[in-house]
FIFIKE-335539 format. One record per residue (C-alpha): residue in three letters; x negated, y negated, z negated. Coordinates in steps of 0.05 Angstrom, whole numbers, padded with zeros to 5 digits, always signed. Layout:
BEGIN
ALAXYZ
...
// end
This chain:
BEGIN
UNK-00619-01296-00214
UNK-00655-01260-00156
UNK-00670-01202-00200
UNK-00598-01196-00220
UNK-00576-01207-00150
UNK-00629-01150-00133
UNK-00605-01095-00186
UNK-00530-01113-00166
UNK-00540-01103-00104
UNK-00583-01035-00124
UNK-00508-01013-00161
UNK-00467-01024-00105
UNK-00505-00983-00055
UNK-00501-00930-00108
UNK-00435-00937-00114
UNK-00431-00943-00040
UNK-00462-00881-00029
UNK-00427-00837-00081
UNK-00365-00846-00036
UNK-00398-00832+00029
UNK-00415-00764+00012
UNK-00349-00746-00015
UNK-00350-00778-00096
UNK-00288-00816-00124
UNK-00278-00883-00159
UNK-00257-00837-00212
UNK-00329-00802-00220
UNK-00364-00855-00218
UNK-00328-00909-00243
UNK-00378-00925-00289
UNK-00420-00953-00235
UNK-00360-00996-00217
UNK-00357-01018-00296
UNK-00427-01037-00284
UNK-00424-01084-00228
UNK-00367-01119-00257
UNK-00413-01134-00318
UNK-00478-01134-00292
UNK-00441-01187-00247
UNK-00432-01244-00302
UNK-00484-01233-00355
UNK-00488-01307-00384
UNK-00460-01312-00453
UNK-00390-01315-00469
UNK-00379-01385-00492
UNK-00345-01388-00568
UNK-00269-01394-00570
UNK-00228-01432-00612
UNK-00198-01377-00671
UNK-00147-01392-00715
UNK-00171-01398-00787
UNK-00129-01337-00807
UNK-00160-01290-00759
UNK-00227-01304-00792
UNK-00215-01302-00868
UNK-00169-01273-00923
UNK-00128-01305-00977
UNK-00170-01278-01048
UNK-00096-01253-01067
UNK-00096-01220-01000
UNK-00142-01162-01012
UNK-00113-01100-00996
UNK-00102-01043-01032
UNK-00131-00973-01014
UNK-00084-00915-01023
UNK-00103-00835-01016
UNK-00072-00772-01030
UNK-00084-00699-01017
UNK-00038-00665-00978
UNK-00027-00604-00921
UNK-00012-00610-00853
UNK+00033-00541-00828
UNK+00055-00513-00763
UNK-00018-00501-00732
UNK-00022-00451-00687
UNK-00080-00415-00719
UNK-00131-00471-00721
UNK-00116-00478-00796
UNK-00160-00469-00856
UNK-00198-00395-00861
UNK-00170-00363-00917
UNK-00155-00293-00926
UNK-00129-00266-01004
UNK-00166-00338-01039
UNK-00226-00334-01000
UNK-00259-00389-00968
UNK-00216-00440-00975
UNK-00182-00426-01043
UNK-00153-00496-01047
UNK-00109-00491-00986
UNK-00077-00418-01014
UNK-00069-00444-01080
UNK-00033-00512-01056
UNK+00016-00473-01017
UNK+00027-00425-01068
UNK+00040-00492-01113
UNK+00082-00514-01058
UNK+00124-00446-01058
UNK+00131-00447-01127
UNK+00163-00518-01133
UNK+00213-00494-01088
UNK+00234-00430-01124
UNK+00190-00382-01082
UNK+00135-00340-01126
UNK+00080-00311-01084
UNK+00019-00280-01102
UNK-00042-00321-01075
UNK-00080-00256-01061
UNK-00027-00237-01001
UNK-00019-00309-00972
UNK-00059-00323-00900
UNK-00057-00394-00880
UNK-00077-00392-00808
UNK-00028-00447-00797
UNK-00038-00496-00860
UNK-00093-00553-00859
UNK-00111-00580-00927
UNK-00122-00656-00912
UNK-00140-00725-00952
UNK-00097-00775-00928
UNK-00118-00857-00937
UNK-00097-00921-00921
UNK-00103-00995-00925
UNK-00042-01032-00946
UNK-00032-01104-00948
UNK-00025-01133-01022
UNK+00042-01160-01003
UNK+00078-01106-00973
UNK+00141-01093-01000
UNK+00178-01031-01027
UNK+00203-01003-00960
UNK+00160-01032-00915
UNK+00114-00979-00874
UNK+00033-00975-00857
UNK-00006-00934-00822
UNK-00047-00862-00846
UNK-00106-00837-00827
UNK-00121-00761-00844
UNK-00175-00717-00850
UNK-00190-00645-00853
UNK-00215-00622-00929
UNK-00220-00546-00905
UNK-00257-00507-00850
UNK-00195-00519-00794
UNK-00214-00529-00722
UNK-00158-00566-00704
UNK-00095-00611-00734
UNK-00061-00614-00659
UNK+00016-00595-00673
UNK+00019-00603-00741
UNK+00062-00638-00788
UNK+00038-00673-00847
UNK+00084-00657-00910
UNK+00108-00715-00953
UNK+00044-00731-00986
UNK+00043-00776-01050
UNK-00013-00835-01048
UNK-00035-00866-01109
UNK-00079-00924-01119
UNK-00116-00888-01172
UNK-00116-00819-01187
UNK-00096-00829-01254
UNK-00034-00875-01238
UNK+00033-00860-01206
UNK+00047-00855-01125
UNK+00057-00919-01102
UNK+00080-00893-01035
UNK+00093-00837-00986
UNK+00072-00810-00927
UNK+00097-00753-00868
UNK+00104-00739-00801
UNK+00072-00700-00734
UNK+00008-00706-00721
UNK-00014-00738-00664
UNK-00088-00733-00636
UNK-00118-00788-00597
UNK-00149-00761-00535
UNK-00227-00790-00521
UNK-00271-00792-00452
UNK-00330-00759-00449
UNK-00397-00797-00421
UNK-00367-00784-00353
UNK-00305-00818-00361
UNK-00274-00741-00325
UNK-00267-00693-00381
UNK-00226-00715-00445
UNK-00252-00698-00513
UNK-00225-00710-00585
UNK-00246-00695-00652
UNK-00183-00659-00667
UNK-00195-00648-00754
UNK-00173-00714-00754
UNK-00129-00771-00741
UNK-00086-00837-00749
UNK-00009-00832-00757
UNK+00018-00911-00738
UNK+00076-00917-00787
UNK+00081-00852-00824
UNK+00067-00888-00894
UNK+00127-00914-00932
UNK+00122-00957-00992
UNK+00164-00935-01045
UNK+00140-00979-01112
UNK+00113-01047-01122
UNK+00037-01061-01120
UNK+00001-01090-01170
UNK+00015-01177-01172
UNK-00027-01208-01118
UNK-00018-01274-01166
UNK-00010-01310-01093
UNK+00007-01367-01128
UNK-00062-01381-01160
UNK-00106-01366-01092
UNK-00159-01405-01100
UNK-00205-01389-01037
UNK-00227-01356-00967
UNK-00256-01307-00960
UNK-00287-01294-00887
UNK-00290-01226-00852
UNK-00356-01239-00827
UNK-00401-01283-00876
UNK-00436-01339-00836
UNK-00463-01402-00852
UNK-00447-01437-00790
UNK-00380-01415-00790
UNK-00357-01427-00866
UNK-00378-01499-00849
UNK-00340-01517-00791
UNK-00277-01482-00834
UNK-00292-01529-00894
UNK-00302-01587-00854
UNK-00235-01574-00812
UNK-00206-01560-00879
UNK-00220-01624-00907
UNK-00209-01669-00850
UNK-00133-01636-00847
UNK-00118-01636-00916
UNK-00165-01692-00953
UNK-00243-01688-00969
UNK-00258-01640-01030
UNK-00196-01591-01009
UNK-00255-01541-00985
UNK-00319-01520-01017
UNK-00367-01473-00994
UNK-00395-01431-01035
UNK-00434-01385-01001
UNK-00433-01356-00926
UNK-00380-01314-00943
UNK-00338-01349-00991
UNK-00301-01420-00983
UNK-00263-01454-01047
UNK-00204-01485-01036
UNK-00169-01545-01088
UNK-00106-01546-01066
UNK-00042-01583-01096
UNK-00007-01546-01151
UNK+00071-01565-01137
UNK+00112-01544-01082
UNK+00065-01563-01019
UNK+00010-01513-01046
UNK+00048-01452-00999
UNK+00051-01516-00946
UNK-00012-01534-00945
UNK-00042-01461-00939
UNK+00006-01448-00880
UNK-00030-01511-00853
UNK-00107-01483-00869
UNK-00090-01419-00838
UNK-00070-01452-00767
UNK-00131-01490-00755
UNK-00175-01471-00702
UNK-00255-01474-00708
UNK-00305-01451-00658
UNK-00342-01391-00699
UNK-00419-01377-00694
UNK-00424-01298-00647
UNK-00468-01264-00681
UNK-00514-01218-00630
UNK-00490-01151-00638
UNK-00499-01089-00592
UNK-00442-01037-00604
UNK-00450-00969-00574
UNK-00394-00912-00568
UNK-00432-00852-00591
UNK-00374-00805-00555
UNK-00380-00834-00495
UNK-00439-00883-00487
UNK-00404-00941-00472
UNK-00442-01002-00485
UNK-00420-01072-00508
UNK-00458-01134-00518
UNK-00449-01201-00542
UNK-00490-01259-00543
UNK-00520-01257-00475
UNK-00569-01211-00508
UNK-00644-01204-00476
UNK-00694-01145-00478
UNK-00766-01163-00489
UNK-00820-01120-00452
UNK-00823-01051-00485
UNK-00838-00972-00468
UNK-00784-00925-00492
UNK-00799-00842-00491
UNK-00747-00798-00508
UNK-00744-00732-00492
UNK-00763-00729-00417
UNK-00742-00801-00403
UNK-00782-00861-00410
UNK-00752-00928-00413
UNK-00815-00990-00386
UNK-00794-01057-00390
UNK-00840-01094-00361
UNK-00882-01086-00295
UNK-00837-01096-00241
UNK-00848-01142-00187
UNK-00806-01204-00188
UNK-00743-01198-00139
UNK-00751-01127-00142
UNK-00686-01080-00161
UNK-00686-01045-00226
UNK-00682-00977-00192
UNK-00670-00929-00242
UNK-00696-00870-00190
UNK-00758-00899-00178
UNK-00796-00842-00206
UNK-00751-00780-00235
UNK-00750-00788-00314
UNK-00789-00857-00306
UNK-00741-00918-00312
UNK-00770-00992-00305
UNK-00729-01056-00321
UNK-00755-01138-00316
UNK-00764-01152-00385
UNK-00734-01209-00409
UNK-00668-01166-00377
UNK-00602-01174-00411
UNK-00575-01115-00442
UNK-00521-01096-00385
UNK-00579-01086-00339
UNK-00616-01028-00388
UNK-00551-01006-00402
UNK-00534-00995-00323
UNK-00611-00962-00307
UNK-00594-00910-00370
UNK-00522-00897-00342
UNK-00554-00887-00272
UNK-00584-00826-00294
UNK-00539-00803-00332
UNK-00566-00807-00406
UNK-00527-00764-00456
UNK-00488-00820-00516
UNK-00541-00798-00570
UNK-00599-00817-00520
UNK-00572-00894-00506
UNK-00566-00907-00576
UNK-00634-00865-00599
UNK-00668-00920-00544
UNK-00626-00989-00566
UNK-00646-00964-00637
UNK-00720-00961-00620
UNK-00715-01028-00582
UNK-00689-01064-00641
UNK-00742-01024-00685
UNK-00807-01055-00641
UNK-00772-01119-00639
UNK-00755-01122-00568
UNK-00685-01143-00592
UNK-00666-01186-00643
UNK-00587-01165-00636
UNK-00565-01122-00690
UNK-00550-01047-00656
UNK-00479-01012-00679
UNK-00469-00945-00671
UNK-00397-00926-00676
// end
């Protein structure tokens, strides 16, 4: 506790002194983030979760749909294409598109400045009905530098290639804006990006066969936490309703009337305490850092580039001061992660450097967390 006391204190006069000479909470918010999380770094005690946020029905799998399609109306950030070069799919899909509609243009005279060809996908629930609407993602195929503005035509999606569109989807494109590592400038991959809603269902899906579900299975296989399902399971419904047969996987005997639809209902409200797996997720746009777990750093020496990351040698009580010596950071070891987190966002390491150094960390075996990159 006194060394956490000591590098809190250490962020605060930082923070403290970024204001004096003229800074705002604004530019250096992060130190602010910081504190607040340096500030409570036991681990997050396990929460009660309702059985249906951890696990799907094994007739609830959903279905993955795709479809190729263009997005128009760019203001010259399209696809490359001049007479069929480059990117001869784009010309020759809006020459296709032309010709549907009556209109018979050469491909060697069309320029498509303002057409994106794009793969559109999404993930649709195995009992959605006819009519009911998802969400797209969509993707650049071509060589455009931006989909900002556009509008995605009415793009068929298919299950399978081979098979018959299944649903529909259209709209404007709308780009999600990013922040960049200093939480000031915005940034956004722009040849991409999710449409909530613009995905209509227009036939039936293939039969779920709901009525014969027959299992759980859990979004994230664990041992601990398939038993406490199974046991919750059977102690609401009757011993040998649950089975588990592996960590990711729990079988279910369940009546065959009538009270089969009841008793799931019933399964799916219970509420077990779930193992938290120790995970380390980093934001490689912004090098944000999240950890679970109340995760701990061993001692350890880190080099990249013209940084090097000790843990280990400093004096007991003594702050984790990240300017000690200029490239040279030094952090107690047996630290929580927040702490290396705040010495590597005190001098302002670039995203790809943060996760290059939790990578090597887990590598030597200084953590035992499991390090996502997203």
């Amino acid at each position: 506790m006194t060394r956490l006391r000591s590098t809190l204190d250490f962020l605060r006069r930082q923070l403290a002194a970024a204001l004096r000479f003229g800074g705002s909470i604004r530019s250096y918010g992060w130190i602010a983030v910081i504190v607040g999380t340096v500030a409570s770094p036991t681990p997050l005690q396990a929460q009660d979760v309702r059985i249906r946020d951890l696990t799907v029905s094994s007739a609830d799998i959903p279905w993955t749909l795709q479809g190729y399609g263009l997005v128009l109306g760019l203001d010259g950030t399209g696809d490359r294409v001049i007479g069929g070069f480059s990117s001869g799919h784009t010309v020759q899909s809006v020459a296709n598109l032309l010709r549907r509609e009556g209109i018979e243009v050469p491909e060697n005279e069309l320029r498509t400045r303002n057409v994106a060809a794009v793969m559109v996908t999404a993930e649709v629930s195995a009992f959605l009905r006819p009519g009911g609407r998802f969400n797209v993602a969509v993707s650049s195929l071509g060589d455009a530098t931006s989909l900002r503005g556009g509008v995605l035509i009415a793009t068929p999606l298919r299950i399978d290639p081979q098979l018959s569109p299944v649903g529909v989807a259209q709209g404007p494109i709308q780009i999600s804006e990013a922040l960049s590592s200093t939480l000031v400038t915005p940034i956004a991959v722009e040849t991409s990006a999710t449409m909530p809603s613009a995905g209509i269902l227009e036939q039936p899906l293939p039969e779920s066969g709901f009525e014969q579900a027959d299992a759980l299975h859990l979004r994230e296989p664990d041992f601990g936490t398939a038993t406490r399902i199974a046991t919750a399971i059977n102690a609401e419904i009757g011993e040998g309703a649950a089975r588990i047969v592996d960590p990711g996987s729990i079988a279910l005997a369940l009546p065959t009337d009538d009270t089969r639809f009841e008793a799931l209902a019933r399964i799916q409200d219970l509420t077990v305490s779930p193992d938290r797996a120790a995970r380390i997720v980093i934001d490689s746009r912004n090098g944000t850092v999240v950890a679970g777990g109340g995760v701990r750093v061993g001692e350890a020496v880190v080099s990249h580039g013209g940084m090097t990351l000790a843990i280990g040698g400093v004096p007991e009580g003594a702050p984790a001061d990240p300017f000690a010596t200029a490239g040279d950071l030094r952090v107690q070891p047996g630290a929580f992660v927040q702490e290396v987190a705040a010495a590597l966002h005190a001098v302002a390491a670039p995203p790809e450097a943060i996760a290059a150094v939790f990578n090597s960390l887990r590598e030597v075996g200084a953590i035992t967390a499991q390090v996502v990159v997203r």
